[in-house]
C-alpha positions, 0 to 999 in steps of 0.5 A, a space after each residue: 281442597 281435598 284430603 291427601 293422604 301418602 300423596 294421593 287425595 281421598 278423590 283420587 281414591 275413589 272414596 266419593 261419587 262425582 255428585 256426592 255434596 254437589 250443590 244444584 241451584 234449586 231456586 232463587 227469589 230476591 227481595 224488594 219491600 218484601 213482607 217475608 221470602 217463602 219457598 214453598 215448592 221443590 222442598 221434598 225427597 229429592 234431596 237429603 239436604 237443602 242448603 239457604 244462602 243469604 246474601 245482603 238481606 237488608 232490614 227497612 226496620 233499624 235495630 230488628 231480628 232475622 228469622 225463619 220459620 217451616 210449615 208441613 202443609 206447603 205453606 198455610 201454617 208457619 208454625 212447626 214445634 222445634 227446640 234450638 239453641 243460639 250463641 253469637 260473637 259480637 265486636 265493634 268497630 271502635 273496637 270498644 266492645 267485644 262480646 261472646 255468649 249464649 243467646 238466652 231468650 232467642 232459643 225455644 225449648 219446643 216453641 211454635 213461632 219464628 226461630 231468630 237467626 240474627 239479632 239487632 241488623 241495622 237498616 243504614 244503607 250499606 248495612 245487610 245480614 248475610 249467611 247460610 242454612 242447613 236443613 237435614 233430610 225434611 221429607 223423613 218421616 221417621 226422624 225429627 229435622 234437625 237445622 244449622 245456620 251461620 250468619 254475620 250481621 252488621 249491628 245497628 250499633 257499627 259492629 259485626 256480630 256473628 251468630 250460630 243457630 242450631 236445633 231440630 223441629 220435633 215433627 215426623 211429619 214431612 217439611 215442605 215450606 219454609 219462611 223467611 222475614 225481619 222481626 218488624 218490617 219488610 225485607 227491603 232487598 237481598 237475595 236467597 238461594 236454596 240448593 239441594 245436596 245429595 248426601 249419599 
């Protein structure tokens, strides 16, 4: 929707380019029993943002974590320093229990493993983690890489929890890669997009 303003939208003004935002599909892989989804190509300076969507990503492992992880040399290592911050929503559906909090233990404070994105997704057959990733500018050289992520999870335990991922990878180095895997298990199926956003 756009902004109006005295009756005219901020498009009818021209404040902004036809391309500006524009998301362009990139790439696309769907997962059947797979150890980890990567994306280790059109990761570069085309684009000042990319953007993940997750869409039913299913655990073949009950009660396991989502996560992801980025690599500066194309895939070889997995194993980027970066500090984050977690908190998440949570509410079942006997409505029994409601929950709102930071997530202490699934942050790093300039930690080198897979950074968790969702927590205990169960692995029942209509249960899935769906949600969206952003990473900001990974070809800059001057600047860290900073990540926002939002994902619902439907909870092994019949609940929706709602978890929001934040941070930035403390390296100038350029991003290229990046990684994506349940804590135990396999990706037993689901699909993830990635998109290029032009941010100016």
């Amino acid at each position: 929707m756009a902004f109006i303003s005295n009756g005219t939208t901020i498009l009818d003004n021209g404040a902004f380019s036809v391309g500006l935002g524009g998301l362009i599909l990139l790439s696309e892989q769907t997962a059947s029993s797979s150890a980890s989804i990567e994306f280790t190509s059109g990761i570069d300076s085309t684009y000042d943002i990319y953007k993940w969507e997750f869409i039913n990503c299913h655990p073949a492992t009950n009660d396991t974590a989502f996560q992801f992880q980025c690599s500066i040399d194309s895939g070889s290592n997995y194993n980027v320093t970066m500090t984050t911050t977690r908190f998440k929503a949570g509410h079942t559906e006997d409505n029994t229990f409601t929950t709102l909090g930071y997530e202490t233990g699934s942050d790093q404070a300039q930690g080198t493993s897979y950074q968790t994105l969702t927590q205990n997704a169960g692995n029942v057959s209509d249960e899935s983690v769906s949600g969206m990733l952003h990473l900001f500018n990974p070809s800059s050289t001057t600047y860290v890489k900073h990540f926002l992520a939002n994902f619902n999870t439907y909870q092994h335990g019949n609940a929706s929890y709602n978890d929001y991922t934040a941070g930035y990878f403390n390296n100038t180095n350029d991003i290229n890669a990046i990684s994506f895997k349940f804590a135990s298990g396999n990706i037993d199926a689901g699909t993830i997009k990635m998109y290029g956003i032009k941010g100016s």
